[in-house]
C-alpha positions as a LaTeX table, in Angstrom:
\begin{tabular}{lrrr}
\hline
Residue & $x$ (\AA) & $y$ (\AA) & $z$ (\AA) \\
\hline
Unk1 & 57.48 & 92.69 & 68.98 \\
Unk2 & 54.99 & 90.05 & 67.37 \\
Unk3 & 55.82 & 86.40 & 68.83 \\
Unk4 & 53.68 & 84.89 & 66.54 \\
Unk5 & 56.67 & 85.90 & 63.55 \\
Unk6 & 58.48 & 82.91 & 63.39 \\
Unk7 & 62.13 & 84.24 & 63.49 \\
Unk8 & 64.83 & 83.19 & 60.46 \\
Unk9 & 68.41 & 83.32 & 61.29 \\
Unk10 & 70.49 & 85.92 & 59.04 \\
Unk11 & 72.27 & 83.36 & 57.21 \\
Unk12 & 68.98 & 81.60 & 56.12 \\
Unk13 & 67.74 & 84.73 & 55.11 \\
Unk14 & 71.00 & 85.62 & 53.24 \\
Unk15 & 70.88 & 82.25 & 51.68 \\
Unk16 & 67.00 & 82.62 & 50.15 \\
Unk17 & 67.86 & 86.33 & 48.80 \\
Unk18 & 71.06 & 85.32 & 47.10 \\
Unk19 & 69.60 & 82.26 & 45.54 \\
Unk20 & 66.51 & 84.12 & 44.54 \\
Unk21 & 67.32 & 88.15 & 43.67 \\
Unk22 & 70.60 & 87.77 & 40.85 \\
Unk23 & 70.23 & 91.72 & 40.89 \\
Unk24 & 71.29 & 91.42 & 45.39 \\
Unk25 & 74.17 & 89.02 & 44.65 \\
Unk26 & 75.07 & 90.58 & 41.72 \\
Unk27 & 75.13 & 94.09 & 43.20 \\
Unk28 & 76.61 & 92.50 & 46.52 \\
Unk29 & 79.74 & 90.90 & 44.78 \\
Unk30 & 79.82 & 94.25 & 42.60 \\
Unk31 & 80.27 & 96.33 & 46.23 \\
Unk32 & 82.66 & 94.10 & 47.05 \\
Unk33 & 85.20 & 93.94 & 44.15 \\
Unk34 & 84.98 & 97.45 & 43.81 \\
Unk35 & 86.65 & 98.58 & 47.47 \\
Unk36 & 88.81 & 95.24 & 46.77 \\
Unk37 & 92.01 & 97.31 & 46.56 \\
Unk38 & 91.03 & 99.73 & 49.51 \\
Unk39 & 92.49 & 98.48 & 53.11 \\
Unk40 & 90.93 & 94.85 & 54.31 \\
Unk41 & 89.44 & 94.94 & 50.92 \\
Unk42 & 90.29 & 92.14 & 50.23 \\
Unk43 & 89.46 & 90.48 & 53.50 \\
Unk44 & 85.78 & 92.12 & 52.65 \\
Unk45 & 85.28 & 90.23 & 48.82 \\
Unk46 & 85.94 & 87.21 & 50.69 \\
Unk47 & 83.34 & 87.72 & 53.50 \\
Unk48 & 80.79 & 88.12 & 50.57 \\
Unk49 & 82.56 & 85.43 & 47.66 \\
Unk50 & 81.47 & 82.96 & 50.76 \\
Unk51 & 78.02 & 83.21 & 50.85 \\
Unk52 & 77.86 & 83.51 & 47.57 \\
Unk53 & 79.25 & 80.03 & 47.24 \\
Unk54 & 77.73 & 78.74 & 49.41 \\
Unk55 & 73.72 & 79.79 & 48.27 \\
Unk56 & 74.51 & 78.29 & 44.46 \\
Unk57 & 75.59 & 75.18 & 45.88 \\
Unk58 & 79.75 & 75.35 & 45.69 \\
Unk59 & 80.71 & 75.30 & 49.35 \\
Unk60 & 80.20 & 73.17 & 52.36 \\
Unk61 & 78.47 & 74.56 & 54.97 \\
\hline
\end{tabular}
């Protein structure tokens, strides 16, 4: 392990790649809505519509 990596929570991380790749959010929210008729489905889009949200600015933290 290098200790001289400073080390960025997942949610910061999943913040800077929503805000900055369209093609991850878009493909992430396409995943999503896809399986959103399968079993938990549904409990799944929400789990991603969140951080989705949240990265363009539409949701508290």
């Amino acid at each position: 392990m290098n200790s001289d990596r400073a080390s960025v929570s997942h949610h910061d991380r999943l913040m800077k790649e929503l805000r900055n790749d369209p093609a991850f959010a878009s493909a992430s929210l396409a995943a999503a809505l896809a399986e959103a008729d399968e079993p938990r489905g549904r409990e799944a889009l929400l789990l991603v519509l969140r951080p989705l949200a949240e990265a363009h600015g539409r949701m508290p933290t």
